[in-house]
C-alpha positions as CSV (number, residue, x, y, z in Angstrom):
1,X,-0.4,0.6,2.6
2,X,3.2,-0.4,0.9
3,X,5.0,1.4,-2.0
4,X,6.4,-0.2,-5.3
5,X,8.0,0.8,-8.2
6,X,10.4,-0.6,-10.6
7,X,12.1,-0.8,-13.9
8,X,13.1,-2.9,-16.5
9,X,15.6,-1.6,-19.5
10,X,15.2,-3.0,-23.0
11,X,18.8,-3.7,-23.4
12,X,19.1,-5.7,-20.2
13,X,21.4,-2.9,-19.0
14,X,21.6,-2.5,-15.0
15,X,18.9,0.5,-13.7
16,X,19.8,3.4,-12.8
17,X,20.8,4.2,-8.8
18,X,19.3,7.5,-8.8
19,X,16.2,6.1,-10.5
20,X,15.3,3.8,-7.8
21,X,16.8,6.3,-5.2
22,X,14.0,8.7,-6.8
23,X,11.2,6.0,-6.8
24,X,12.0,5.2,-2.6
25,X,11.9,9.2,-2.5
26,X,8.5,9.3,-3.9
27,X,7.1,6.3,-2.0
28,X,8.3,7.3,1.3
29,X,4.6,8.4,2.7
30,X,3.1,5.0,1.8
31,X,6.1,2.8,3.6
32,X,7.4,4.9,7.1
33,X,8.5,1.4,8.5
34,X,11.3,0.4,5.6
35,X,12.4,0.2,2.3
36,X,14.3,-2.4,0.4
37,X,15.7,-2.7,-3.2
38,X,16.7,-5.2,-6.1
39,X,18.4,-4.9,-9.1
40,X,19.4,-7.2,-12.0
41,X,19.7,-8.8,-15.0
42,X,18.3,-5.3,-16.2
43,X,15.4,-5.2,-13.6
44,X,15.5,-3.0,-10.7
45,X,12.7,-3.5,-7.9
46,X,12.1,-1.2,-4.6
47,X,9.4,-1.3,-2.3
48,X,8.4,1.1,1.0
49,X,7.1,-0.7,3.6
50,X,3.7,-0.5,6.0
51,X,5.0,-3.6,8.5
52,X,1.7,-5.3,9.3
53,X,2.1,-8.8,8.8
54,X,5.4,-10.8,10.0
55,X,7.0,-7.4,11.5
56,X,10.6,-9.2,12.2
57,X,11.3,-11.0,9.1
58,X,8.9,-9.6,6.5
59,X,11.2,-7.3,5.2
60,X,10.8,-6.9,1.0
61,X,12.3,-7.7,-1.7
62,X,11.4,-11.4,-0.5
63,X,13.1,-14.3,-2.5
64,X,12.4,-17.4,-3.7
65,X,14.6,-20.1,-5.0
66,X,15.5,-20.5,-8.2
67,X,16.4,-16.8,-8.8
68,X,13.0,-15.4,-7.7
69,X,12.0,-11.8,-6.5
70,X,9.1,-10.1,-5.2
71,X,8.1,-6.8,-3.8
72,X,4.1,-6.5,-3.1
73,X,1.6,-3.8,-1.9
74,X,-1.5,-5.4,-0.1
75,X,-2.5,-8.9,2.0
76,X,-3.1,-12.2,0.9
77,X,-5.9,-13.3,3.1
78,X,-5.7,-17.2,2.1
79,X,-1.6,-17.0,2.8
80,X,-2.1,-19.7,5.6
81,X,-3.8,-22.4,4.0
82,X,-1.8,-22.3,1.0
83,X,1.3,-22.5,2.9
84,X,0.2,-25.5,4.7
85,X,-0.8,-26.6,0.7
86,X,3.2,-26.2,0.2
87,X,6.2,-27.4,1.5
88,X,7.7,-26.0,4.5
89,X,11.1,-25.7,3.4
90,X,9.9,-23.2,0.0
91,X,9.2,-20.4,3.2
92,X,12.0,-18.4,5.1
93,X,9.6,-16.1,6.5
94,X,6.0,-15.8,7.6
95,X,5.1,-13.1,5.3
96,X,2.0,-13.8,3.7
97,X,3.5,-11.9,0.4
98,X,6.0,-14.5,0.6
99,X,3.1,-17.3,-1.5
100,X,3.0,-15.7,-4.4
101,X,6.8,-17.1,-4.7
102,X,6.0,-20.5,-3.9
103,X,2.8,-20.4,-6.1
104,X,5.1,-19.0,-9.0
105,X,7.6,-22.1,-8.2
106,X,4.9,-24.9,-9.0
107,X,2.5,-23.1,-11.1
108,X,4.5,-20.3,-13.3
109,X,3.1,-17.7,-15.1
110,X,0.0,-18.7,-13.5
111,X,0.8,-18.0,-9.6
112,X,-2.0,-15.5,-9.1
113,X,-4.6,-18.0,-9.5
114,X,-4.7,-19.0,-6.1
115,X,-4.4,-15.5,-4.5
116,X,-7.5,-14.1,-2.5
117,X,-6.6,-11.0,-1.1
118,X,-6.0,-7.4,-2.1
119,X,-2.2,-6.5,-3.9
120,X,-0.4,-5.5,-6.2
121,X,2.8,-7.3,-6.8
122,X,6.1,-7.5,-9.1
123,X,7.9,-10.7,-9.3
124,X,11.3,-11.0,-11.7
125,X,12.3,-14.5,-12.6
126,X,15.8,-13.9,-13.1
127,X,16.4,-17.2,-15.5
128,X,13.6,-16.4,-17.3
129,X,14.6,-12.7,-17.7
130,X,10.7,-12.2,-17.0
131,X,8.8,-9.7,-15.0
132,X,5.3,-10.6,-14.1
133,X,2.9,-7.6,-12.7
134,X,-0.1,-8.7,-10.7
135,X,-3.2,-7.0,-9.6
136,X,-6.0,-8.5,-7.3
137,X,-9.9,-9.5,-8.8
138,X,-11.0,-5.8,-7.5
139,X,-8.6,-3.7,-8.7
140,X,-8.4,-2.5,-4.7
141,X,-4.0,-2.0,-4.7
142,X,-2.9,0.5,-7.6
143,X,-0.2,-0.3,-9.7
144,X,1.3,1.7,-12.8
145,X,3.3,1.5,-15.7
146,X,4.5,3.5,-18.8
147,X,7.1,2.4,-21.4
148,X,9.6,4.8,-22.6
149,X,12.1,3.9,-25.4
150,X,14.8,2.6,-23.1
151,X,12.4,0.4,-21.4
152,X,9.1,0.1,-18.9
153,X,8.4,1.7,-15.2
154,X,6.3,1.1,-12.8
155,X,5.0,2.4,-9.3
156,X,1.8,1.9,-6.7
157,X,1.3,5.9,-7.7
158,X,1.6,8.0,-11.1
159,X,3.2,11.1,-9.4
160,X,5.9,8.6,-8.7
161,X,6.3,8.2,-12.7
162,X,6.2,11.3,-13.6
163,X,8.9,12.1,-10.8
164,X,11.2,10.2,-12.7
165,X,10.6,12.6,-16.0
166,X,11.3,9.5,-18.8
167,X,7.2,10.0,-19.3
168,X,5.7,13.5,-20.5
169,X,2.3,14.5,-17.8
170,X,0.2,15.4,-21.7
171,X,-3.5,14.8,-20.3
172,X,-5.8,12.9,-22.5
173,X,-8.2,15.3,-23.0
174,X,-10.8,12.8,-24.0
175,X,-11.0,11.9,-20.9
176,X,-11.4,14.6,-18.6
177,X,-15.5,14.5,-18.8
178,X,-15.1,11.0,-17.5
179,X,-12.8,12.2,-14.7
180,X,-15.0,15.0,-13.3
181,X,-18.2,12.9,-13.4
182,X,-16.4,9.8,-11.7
183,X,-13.0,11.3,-10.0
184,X,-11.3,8.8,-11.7
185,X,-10.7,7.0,-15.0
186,X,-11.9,3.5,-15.9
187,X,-9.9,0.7,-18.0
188,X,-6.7,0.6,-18.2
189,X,-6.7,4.3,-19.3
190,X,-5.2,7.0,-17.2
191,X,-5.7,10.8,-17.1
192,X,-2.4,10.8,-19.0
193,X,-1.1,9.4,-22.6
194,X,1.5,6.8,-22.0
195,X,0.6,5.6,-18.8
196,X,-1.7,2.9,-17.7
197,X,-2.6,1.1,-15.4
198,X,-2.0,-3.0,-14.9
199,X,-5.5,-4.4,-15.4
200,X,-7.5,-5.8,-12.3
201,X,-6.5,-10.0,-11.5
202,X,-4.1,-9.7,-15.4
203,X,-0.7,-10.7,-15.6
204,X,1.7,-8.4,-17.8
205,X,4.4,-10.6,-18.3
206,X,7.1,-8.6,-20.4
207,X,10.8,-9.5,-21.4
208,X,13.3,-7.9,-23.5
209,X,11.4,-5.6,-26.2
210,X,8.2,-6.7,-26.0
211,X,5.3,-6.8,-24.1
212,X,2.7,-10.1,-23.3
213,X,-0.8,-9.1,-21.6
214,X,-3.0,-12.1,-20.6
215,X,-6.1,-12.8,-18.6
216,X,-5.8,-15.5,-15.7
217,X,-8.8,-16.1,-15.2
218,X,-11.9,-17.7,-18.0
219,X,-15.1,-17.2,-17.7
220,X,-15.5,-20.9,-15.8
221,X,-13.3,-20.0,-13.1
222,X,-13.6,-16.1,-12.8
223,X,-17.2,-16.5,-11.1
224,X,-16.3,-19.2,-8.9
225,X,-13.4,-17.4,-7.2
226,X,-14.6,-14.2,-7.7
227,X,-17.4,-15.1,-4.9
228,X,-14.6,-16.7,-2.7
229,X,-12.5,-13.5,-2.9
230,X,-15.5,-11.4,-2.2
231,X,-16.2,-13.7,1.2
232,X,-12.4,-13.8,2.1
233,X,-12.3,-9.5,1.6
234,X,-15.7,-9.3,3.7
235,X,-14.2,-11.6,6.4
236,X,-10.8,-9.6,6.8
237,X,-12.7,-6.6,7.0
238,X,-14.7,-7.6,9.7
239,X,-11.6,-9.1,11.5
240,X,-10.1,-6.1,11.1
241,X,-13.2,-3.9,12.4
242,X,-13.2,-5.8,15.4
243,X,-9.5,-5.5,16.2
244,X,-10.2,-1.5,16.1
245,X,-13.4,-2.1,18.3
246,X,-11.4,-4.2,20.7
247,X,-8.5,-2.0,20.9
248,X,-10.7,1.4,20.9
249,X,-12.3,-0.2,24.1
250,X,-9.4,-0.9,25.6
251,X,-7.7,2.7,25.1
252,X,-11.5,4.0,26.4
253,X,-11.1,1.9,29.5
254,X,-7.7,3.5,30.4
């Protein structure tokens, strides 16, 4: 479990320090092993890290070429075949949040496609002046956003948003039933006005002033790799059951 957060100003101006000081702040409890930040071009990126995978030179933001860079919450299960799909020289690391970098370099706006995993991720393309936000099929890695008039934040958790007091904490009242039948909200809707949530496997791409929300995947693909993802999640949770099993025995045997 990883931290993100993040801003973009409208004007292209450079983000505040104490903004992103106040978003690390926030997502300390979800990173204890590091934290790293970006900034520019009007974008600011931070990221509190759960080392997991690649624990020497997984470090976040990661970076890609061509101006390129990521911070991401989760695992991407098929990272090792699609590296071996790429070239060798597009990876300084072996992170498997690192793919989404090389998957953005060949297929653009549509680097998500190939991603089985679980995440939640925040690219900037600096030439482009873009910021893409990225959610896995299942909706399993939170992410966050609200716009305010001197721009759009975003963070893994909404406390971290309303930390940073540019968005007011007014419940929508409408949907409170639905949050004490459920103990949550569905859609992109939140308990709050003016804050929402990135929809599930949906790219929100947004530059200077405006905002561009698109589905990745059609109908012909969605079902197609929505049962691969589902196999890939049921296979790493099993890996990951045994390696508590294994390890569990091993402390038992002490």
């Amino acid at each position: 479990m990883c931290g993100i957060a993040g801003v973009m100003t409208a004007d292209g101006s450079q983000p505040s320090t104490a903004l992103l000081d106040g978003f690390l702040r926030a997502l300390a409890h979800r990173g204890p092993d590091g934290e790293g930040r970006y900034a520019a071009l009007g974008v600011g990126l931070v990221q509190t890290r759960l080392a997991i995978i690649d624990l020497s030179t997984g470090d976040q933001p990661l970076y890609g070429r061509q101006g390129t860079a990521l911070v991401a919450n989760g695992e991407i299960y098929n990272y090792i075949e699609l590296k071996r799909d790429s070239a060798p020289a597009a990876f300084k690391t072996s992170s498997d949040c690192e793919v989404p970098l090389a998957t953005y370099a060949s297929d653009g706006a549509d680097f998500a496609q190939p991603l089985r995993g679980m995440y939640a991720i925040a690219l900037h393309d600096a030439r482009d002046r873009a910021l893409y936000l990225s959610r896995d099929p299942f909706g399993i890695k939170p992410l966050y956003y609200a716009e305010y008039p001197e721009g759009m934040i975003f963070a893994s958790e909404l406390q971290a948003l309303l930390k940073t007091d540019l968005v007011a904490p007014k419940v929508r009242l409408e949907a409170a039933s639905e949050l004490v039948q459920l103990q949550f909200t569905t859609g992109r809707s939140t308990i709050f006005e003016n804050i929402f949530r990135v929809a599930r496997r949906a790219d929100g791409q947004r530059r200077r002033a405006s905002t561009l929300g698109r589905a990745l995947w059609d109908v012909p693909v969605r079902r197609r790799g929505f049962l691969r993802h589902s196999r890939l999640h049921g296979e790493a949770e099993r890996d990951a059951g045994a390696r508590f099993h294994r390890g569990l025995s091993r402390y038992r045997g002490r």
